[in-house]
Structures are given as structure tokens and as C-alpha cells.
C-alpha positions, 0 to 999 in steps of 0.5 A: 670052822665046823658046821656049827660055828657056821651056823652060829655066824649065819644066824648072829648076822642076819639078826643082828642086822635086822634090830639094827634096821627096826631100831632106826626105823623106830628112830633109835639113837645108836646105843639103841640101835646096838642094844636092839641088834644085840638082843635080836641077835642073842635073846633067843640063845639065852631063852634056850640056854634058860630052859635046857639047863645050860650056863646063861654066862656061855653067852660070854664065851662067844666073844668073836660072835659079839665082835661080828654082830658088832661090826654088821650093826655099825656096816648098817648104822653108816649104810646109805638109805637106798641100800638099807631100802635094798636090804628091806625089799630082801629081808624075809630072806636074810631073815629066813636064813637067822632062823633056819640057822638058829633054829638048828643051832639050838637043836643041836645044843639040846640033842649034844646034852641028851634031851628028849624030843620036846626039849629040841623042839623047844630049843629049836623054835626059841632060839630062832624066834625069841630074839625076834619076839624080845626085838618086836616088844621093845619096839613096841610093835606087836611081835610078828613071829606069832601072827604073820606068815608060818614062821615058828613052825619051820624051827620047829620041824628043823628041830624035829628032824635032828631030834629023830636023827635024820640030820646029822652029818654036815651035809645032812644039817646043809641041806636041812638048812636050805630046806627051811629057808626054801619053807619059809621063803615059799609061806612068804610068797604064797603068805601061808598062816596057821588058823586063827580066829579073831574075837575083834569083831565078836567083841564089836558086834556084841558092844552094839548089840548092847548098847541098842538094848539099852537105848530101846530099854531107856526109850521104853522107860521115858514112855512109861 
């Protein structure tokens, strides 16, 4: 099995497991839970495949993948409560392990079929984060990749170093593995996030402020 089977085993694992996991949190029942784990699992491949031209119906080819994403949503289905408590506790890590995985995956797919250095950015950073974000909408939670801890950043420097060529061996492409897991893990735990500004409170503030004037203009009209 080269580098690129492993990543691809890595990857489909790590989230097929995690929609398993969200799909009973949102109390599922097990055709969600499989439907959930499969889209996790392969939404961000077909997005990419989508965008750098390749056929949507590879997806089929990779018969041993389903097979494993399969049996890894069945292991978590039976699981007893405590280890998928346990599993919980870990899953910023396994998560992290998807996406680094993913992510180069999907860069070497864009850079095999010659594309420029946008594509793999692109095709690194939806293969390792749109199957989280089709998971987060169809369970109705509000897609974490784009507001937690740094996340899509990573694939997308993973991406940038196999476009530039500076990963390209199989110890090079181990090692830039282990790189992104470490950046994500560490955004984690010292909870790094991109600027962001929020007009929430704006917004309120300005709601207020107009329905104060409009009570001082009802009251001064009473008066007249």
C-alpha cells in the first residue's frame, strides 16, 4: 500500500467515525448514522473532484474505502457509552489526523493532474474540511471548520507545500502529515482563531438606540 492509500485509509476513518458520532449525539437512527458517516467521510473528495475536473463516479472505484468507512460507523454504532465518551475527550486529534490527511490527499490529486498552485490550495482545503461542513449543515449545527479554533488554514498550507514542491517523497509527505496534525492540535490548545468581527452586537445596539427614539418621538407627540 503506497503513501497515498495510506492517507486515504487515514482519512476516511477518522471521519467516518466522527458523523457516526454527531449523528447519535442528534439521536439519529442507524441509516442516519451510516448516511452522516459516509458523507463526512467522502463529501470533501466529491466537492474536489467537482472543481479540478476529475470524474464525480471515481467515488465508486474506491470500493475498499466504503467497506472500511463501513465497518468503522458499525465498531462506533455498538461501542459502549464510555468509549465513545473516551473517543469524545480524543476527538480534536482523530479529527486533526482526517484533515492533514485529507488535505494532502487532495493536493496530490490536483498537483498529479497539473494544476496551478490555486487549485491545490482549493483542492486541499475542500477535501479536508467539506465533509465536516456538509456533516455540521445536515445536522443542523452551524458548520465549526468555519468559526472554531484555525482549522482550514492548515490544508491549506499543506496544500501549499506540495504545490511548491517541497513535499514530495514519502518521507517528505510523513513528515508534513505529522506537521499539520501538531499546528492543529496546538490552535487547539492554545484556541488560536483567525480575526473575526461580529455585528451581533452592532446590530442590538442599533435596535435600541431606535426604539428609544421612537418612544421619545411617541412621547413628545402625546405632549403636543
Amino acid at each position: 500500500m503506497d503513501i497515498f492509500n495510506v492517507f486515504s485509509l487515514i482519512g476516511t476513518i477518522a471521519f467516518a467515525v466522527s458523523g457516526a458520532v454527531v449523528a447519535m449525539e442528534e439521536e439519529y437512527d442507524i441509516l442516519g448514522v451510516y448516511v452522516l458517516g459516509l458523507v463526512t467521510a467522502f463529501g470533501g473528495g466529491v466537492i474536489r473532484n467537482l472543481l479540478i475536473g476529475m470524474p464525480v463516479t471515481m467515488l465508486w472505484s474506491q470500493g475498499y474505502l466504503f467497506k472500511v468507512a463501513l465497518i468503522a460507523m458499525t465498531i462506533a454504532f455498538v461501542l459502549p457509552v464510555r468509549w465513545i465518551l473516551r473517543w469524545r475527550r480524543s476527538e480534536a486529534f482523530f479529527d486533526a489526523i482526517g484533515l492533514s490527511a485529507f488535505a494532502i490527499q487532495g493536493a496530490l490529486y490536483a498537483t498529479q493532474m497539473g494544476h496551478p498552485i490555486s487549485a491545490v490550495l482549493v483542492a486541499a482545503m475542500l477535501t479536508g474540511i467539506g465533509g465536516g461542513i456538509i456533516r455540521d449543515v445536515l445536522a443542523g449545527r452551524k458548520p465549526l471548520v468555519l468559526k472554531d479554533e484555525i482549522y482550514a488554514v492548515w490544508a491549506m498550507l499543506g496544500g501549499l507545500c506540495i504545490g511548491l514542491g517541497w513535499a514530495k517523497s514519502s518521507i517528505e509527505l510523513l513528515v508534513l502529515f505529522g506537521i499539520i496534525i501538531m499546528f492543529r492540535m496546538m490552535s487547539v490548545y492554545y484556541k488560536w482563531r483567525l480575526p473575526r468581527r461580529s455585528l451581533r452586537g452592532a446590530f442590538a445596539a442599533s435596535a435600541v438606540a431606535a426604539e428609544r427614539n421612537n418612544k421619545m418621538k411617541k412621547k413628545e407627540l402625546d405632549k403636543s
